[in-house]
C-alpha positions as CSV (number, residue, x, y, z in Angstrom):
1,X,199.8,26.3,57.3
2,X,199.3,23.8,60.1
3,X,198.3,24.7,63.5
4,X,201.3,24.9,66.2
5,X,201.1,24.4,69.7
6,X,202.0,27.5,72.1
7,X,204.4,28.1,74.4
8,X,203.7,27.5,78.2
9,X,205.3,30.8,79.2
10,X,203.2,32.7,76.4
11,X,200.2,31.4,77.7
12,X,201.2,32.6,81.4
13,X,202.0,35.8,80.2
14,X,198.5,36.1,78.3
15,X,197.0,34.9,81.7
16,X,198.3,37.3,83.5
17,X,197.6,40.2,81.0
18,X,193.5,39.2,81.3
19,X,194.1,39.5,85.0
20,X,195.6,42.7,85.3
21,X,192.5,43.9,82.9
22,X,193.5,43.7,79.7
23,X,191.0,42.3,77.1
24,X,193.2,39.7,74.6
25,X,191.4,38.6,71.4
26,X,193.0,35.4,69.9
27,X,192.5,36.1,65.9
28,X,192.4,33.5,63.2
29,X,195.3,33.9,61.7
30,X,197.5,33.2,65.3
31,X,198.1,37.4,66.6
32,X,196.6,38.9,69.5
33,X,194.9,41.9,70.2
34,X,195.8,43.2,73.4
35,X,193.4,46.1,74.7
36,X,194.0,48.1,77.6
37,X,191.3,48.7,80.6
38,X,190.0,52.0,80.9
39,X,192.0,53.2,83.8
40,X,195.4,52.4,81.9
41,X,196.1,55.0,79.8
42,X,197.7,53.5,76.2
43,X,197.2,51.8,72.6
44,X,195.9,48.7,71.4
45,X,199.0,46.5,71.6
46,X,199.0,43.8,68.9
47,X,201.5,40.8,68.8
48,X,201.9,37.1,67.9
49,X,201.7,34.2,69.8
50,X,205.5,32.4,69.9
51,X,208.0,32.2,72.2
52,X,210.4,35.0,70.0
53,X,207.5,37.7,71.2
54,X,208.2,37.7,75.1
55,X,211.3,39.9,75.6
56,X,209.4,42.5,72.8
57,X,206.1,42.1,74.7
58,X,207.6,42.8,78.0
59,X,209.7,45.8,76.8
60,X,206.7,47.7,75.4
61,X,204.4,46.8,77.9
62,X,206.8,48.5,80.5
63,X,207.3,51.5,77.9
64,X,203.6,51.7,76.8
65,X,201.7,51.0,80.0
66,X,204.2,50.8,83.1
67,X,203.4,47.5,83.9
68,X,206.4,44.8,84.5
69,X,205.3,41.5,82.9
70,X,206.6,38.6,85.0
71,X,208.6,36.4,82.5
C-alpha cells in the first residue's frame, strides 16, 4: 500500500489535540492513538488519519471529553 499524503485540516486538528495535552502516537500502519492528559477524565481515543475522520473525531471528542475541536 503506498504512502498518502494527509490532509491539512487533519493535521490542524492533531496540532491542536497535542496542545490541549493530549499525547498522539502516529502508528505504522497510518491510525493514531490519541491519549488523554491526566486531568481529563476519558479513554484512549483511536482513529485514522483522512479527511472522512473529522466530523467522527469531533463528535466523540465533545461526547468523550467535552472538548469542542475547531474544524
Amino acid at each position: 500500500m503506498p504512502k498518502q499524503h494527509q490532509s491539512k485540516a487533519m493535521k490542524q486538528v492533531l496540532r491542536e489535540i497535542e496542545r490541549l495535552g493530549f499525547t498522539v502516537n502516529h502508528k505504522k500502519s497510518g491510525s493514531y492513538t490519541i491519549i488523554p492528559p491526566s486531568d481529563v477524565d476519558g479513554p484512549i481515543y483511536n482513529t485514522h488519519g483522512t479527511e472522512s475522520a473529522l466530523h467522527p473525531m469531533r463528535r466523540d471528542f465533545k461526547r468523550l471529553y467535552d472538548i469542542q475541536l475547531p474544524i
